[in-house]
C-alpha positions as CSV (number, residue, x, y, z in Angstrom):
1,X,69.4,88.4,115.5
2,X,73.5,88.4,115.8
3,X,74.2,91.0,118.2
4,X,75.7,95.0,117.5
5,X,79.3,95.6,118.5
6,X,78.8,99.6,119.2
7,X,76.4,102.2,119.0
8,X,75.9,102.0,115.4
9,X,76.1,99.9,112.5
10,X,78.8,101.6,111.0
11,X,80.3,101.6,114.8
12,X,79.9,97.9,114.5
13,X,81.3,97.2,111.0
14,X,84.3,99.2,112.2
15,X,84.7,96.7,115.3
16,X,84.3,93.8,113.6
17,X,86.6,95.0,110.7
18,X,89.7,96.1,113.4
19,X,88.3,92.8,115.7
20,X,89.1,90.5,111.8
21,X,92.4,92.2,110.6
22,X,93.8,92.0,114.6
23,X,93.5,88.2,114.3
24,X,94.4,87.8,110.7
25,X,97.5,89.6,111.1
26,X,98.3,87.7,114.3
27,X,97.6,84.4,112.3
28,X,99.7,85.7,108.8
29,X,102.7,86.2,111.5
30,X,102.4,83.1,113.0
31,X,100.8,80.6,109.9
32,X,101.2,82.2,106.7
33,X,98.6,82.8,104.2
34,X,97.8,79.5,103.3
35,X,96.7,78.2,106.4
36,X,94.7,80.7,106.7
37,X,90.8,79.8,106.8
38,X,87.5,82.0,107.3
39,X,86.7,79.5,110.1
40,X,89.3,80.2,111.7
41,X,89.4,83.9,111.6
42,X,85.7,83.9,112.8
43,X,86.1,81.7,115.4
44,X,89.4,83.4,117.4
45,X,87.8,87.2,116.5
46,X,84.7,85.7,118.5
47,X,82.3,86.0,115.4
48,X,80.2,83.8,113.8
49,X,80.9,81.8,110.7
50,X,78.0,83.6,109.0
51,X,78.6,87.2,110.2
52,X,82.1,86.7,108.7
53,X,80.8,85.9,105.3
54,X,78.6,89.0,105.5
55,X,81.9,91.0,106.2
56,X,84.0,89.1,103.8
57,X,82.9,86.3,101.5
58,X,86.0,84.6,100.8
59,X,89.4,84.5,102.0
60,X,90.2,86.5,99.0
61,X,88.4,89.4,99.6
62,X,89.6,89.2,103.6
63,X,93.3,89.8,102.3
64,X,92.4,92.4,100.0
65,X,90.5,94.2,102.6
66,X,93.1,93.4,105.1
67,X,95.8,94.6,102.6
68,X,94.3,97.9,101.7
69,X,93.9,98.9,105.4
70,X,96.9,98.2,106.1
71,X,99.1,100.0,103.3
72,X,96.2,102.9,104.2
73,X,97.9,103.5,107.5
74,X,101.3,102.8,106.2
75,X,101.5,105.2,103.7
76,X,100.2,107.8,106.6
77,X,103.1,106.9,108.4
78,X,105.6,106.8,105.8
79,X,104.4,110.1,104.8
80,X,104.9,111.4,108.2
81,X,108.2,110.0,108.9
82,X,110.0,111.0,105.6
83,X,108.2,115.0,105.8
84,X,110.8,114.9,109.9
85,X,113.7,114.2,107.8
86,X,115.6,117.3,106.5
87,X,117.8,115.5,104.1
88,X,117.7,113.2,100.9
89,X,120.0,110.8,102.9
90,X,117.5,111.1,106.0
91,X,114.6,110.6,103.6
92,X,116.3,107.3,102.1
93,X,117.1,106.3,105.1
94,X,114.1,106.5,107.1
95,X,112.1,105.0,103.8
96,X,114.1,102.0,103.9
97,X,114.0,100.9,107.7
98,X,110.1,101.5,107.5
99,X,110.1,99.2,104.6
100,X,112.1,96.6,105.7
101,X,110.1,96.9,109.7
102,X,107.2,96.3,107.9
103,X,108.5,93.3,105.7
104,X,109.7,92.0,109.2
105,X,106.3,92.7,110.6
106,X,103.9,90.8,107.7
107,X,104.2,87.7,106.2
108,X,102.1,87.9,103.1
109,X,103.7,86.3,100.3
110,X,106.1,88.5,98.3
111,X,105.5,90.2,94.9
112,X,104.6,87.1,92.4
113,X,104.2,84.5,95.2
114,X,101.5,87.1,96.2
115,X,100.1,87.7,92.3
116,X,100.2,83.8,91.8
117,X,97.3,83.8,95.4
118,X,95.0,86.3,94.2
119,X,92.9,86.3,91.1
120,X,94.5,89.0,88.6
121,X,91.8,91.8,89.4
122,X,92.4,91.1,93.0
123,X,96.3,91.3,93.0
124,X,95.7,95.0,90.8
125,X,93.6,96.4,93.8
126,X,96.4,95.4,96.1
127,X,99.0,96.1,93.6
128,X,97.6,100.3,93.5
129,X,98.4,100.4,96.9
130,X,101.6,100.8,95.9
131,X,101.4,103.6,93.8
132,X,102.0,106.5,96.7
133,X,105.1,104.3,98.0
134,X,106.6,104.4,95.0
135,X,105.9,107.9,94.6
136,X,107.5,108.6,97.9
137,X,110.8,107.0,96.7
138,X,110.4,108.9,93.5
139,X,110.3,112.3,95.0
140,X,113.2,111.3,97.5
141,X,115.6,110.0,94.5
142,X,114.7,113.2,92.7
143,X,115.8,115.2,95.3
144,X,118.7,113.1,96.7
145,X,120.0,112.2,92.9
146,X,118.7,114.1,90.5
147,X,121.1,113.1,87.8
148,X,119.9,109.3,88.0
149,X,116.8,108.0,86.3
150,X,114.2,107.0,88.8
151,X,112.6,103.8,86.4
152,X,116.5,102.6,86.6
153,X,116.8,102.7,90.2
154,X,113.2,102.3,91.4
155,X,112.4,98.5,90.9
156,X,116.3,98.1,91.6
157,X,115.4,99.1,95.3
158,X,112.1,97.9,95.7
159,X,113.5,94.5,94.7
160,X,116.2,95.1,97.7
161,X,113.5,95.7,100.2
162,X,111.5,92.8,98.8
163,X,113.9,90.2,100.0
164,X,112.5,88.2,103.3
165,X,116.2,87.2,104.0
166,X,117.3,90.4,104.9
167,X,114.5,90.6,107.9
168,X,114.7,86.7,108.5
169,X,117.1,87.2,111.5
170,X,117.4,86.5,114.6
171,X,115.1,89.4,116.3
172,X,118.2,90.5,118.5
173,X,120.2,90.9,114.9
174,X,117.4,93.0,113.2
175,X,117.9,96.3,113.7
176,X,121.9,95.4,112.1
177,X,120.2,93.9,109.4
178,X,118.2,97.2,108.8
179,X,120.5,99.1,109.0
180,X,123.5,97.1,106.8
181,X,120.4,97.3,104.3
182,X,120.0,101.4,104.8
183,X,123.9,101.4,104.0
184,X,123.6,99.2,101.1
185,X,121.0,101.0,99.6
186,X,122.5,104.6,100.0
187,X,125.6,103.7,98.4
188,X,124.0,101.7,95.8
189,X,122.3,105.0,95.3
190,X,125.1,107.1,95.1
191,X,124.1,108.7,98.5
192,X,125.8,108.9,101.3
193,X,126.3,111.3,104.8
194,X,128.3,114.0,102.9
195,X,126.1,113.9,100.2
196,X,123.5,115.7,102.2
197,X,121.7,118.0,99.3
């Protein structure tokens, strides 16, 4: 009988869940997704081959999993981080350098590399993760320029953010990179420091 991780067996599906998504975010960072395998996953997160499978029966279902815990906590965060700012040019500009930290952070494929991985029904459940984002950015473009429509300007700026080679820097020229993007975007926007309500 495998052995309990915990107190509990929800204790222990916890465990081996944050045990999984450690590694598997360690191993997108360093391999990408398609070098990804179960095996492997199992084997560095100290779990059996088969007590994987009863956790995640494919590698499919691991990202998806993986995915929705993550963007979970992110959307937590990015909740959090925009409610400190007291302007639409703060707002903007703390949404952007989370976005682009995390891009740094993850390398999952982008957008339709990503769709093109997944089965369609898979690539939707990850897709709705995105939903509160974008309605984060919504409520800060509505504030910060309400004369512009938010559809135009929306997928304009997510497609921005989406780019890999803004983040794929050397790390000691990141935090320029970020924050040559923040500019970019504000004024693409219309925003900028004295436009501050």
């Amino acid at each position: 009988m495998p052995k309990i991780i915990g107190r509990s067996l929800e204790e222990h599906r916890r465990e081996v869940r944050s045990r999984v998504f450690d590694v598997l975010r360690g191993q997108l960072y360093e391999r990408g997704f398609d070098a990804i395998t179960l095996a492997g996953v199992a084997a560095e997160a100290g779990l059996g081959r088969t007590a994987m499978y009863n956790h995640f029966p494919d590698k499919e279902s691991l990202l998806v999993a993986f995915v929705e815990d993550e963007a979970t906590r992110y959307v937590e965060r990015l909740t959090a981080a925009v409610a400190t700012a007291d302007t639409p040019v703060a707002k903007l500009s703390t949404f952007v350098r989370l976005q682009l930290r995390v891009l740094a952070e993850y390398h999952l494929p982008p957008g339709t590399a990503l769709a093109s991985a997944l089965a369609p029904s898979a690539y939707r459940r990850i897709s709705a993760h995105a939903d509160p984002i974008t309605g984060q950015l919504r409520e800060i473009l509505a504030e910060g320029v309400p004369e512009e429509d938010p559809d135009v300007l929306i997928p304009m700026i997510t497609a921005a953010l989406g780019s890999r080679q803004v983040v794929d820097v050397p790390p000691e020229r990141l935090d320029d990179a970020i924050e040559g993007a923040v500019r970019f975007v504000l004024r693409a926007v219309g925003m900028t420091e004295d436009h501050k309500d």
